[in-house]
N, C-alpha and C positions, 0 to 999 in steps of 0.2 A: 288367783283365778287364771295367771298366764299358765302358771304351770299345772295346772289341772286340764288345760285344751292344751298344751303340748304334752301330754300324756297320751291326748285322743288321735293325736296322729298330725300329720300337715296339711293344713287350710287352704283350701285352691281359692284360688281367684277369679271370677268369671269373666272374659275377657267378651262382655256383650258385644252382639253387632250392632253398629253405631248409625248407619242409613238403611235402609229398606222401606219396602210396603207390607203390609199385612198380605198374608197368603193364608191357605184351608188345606188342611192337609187331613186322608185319611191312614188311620195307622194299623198294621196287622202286625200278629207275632203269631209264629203256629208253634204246635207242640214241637212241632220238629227244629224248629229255629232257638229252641232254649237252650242248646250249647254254643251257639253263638252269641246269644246276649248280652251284653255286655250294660247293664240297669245304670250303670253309674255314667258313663258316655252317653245314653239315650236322656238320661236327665239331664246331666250338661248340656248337649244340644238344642234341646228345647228350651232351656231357662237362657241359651247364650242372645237365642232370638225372641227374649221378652218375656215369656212367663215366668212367674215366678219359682223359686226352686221349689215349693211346696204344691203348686198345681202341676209342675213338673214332672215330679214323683211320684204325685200322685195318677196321675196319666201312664205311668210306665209301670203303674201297678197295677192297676186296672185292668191294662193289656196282658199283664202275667195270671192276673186273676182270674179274669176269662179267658182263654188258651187252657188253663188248667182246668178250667170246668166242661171247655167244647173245644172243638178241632183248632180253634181258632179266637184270639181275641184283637176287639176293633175299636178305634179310637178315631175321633175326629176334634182334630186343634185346630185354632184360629192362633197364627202366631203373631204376635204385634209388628215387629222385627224381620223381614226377612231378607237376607242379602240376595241370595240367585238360588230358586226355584233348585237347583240341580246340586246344589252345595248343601241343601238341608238333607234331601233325597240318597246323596251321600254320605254322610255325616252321621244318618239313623244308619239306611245302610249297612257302615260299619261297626254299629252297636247291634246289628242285629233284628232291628225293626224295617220291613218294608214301607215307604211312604210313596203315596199318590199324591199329587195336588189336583184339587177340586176347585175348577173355576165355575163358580156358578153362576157367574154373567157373562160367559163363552158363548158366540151361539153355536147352532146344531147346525147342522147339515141333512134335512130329514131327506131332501130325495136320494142323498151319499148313502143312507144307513139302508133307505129301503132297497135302493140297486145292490147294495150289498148283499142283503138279503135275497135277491134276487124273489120281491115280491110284487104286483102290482100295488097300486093304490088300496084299490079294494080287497086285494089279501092282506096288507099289511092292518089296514085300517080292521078287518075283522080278527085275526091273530089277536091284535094287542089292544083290541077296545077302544078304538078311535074312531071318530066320525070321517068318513071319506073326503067329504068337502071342506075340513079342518086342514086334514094333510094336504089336501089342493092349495090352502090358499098359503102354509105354509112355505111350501116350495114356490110357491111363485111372487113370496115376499108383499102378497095382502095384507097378512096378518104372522104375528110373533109368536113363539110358544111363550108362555109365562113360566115361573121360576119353575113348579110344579113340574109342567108339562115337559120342560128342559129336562131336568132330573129323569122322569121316565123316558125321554128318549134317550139318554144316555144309557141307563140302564139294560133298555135292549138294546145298542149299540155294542154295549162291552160284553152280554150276559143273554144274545136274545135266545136262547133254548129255556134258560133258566126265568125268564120273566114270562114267557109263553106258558111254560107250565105253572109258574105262581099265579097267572092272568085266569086260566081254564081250570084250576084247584078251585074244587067246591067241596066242603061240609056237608 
């Protein structure tokens, strides 16, 4: 049996990360980043910080699967393991995969996003379908967004032309 898997080639060893916390990462590959790829490093990365090598691969196939069928394919892992935020982000990086982390217990900053915007209350609040007096008591730290509502303000923060128009899309 040795000599049947030293036929198949040399057996890596995965040198897991040993401290961290769990982090949320989302993951992209476009068509245009498939010569970069590098499948076999994006899998080791992933499995060095906790998944398995088979949800691993199966994750960076996923990404390849959709990419091949649309512009673009997206993933989001929960990695058990993660040493520093900015060493994972590197690490896909150079396999080829762009990675975000998603903290979804970060709070917002809603009057930052809407000065941004450079909208009042009440435009912001009609734009994106929100109650005026939400977004008031928001900013003035009455009340919290909940996980949801975080998520969509993030959304328009990162994308607001693009959630403006998914918001005013009607069938």
């Amino acid at each position: 049996m040795k000599a049947e898997f030293a036929r198949l080639g040399p057996v890596r060893a995965i040198s897991r990360v040993r401290s961290g916390s769990r982090a949320r990462f989302a993951l992209t590959l476009t068509r245009e980043g498939w010569p970069d790829l590098n499948s076999i490093a994006a899998t080791m990365a992933l499995s060095r910080r906790g998944l398995t090598m088979l949800a691993a691969k199966k994750t960076v196939e996923d990404l390849i699967r959709q990419s091949s069928e649309q512009a673009e394919g997206h993933a989001i892992v929960l990695l058990p393991m993660t040493d520093t935020i900015e060493a994972v982000i590197s690490d896909l990086a150079k396999a080829g995969i762009r990675a975000i982390h998603v903290d979804h217990k970060a709070d917002v900053d809603v009057a930052l996003i809407r000065r941004r915007l450079k909208l009042s209350r009440r435009q912001f609040a009609l734009w994106y379908g929100l109650e005026e007096e939400t977004i008031k008591g928001w900013e003035s730290g009455e009340r919290t967004p909940d996980t949801a509502a975080k998520s969509y303000l993030r959304a328009i923060s990162n994308r607001p032309e693009a959630v403006r128009e998914a918001y005013a899309h009607t069938e």
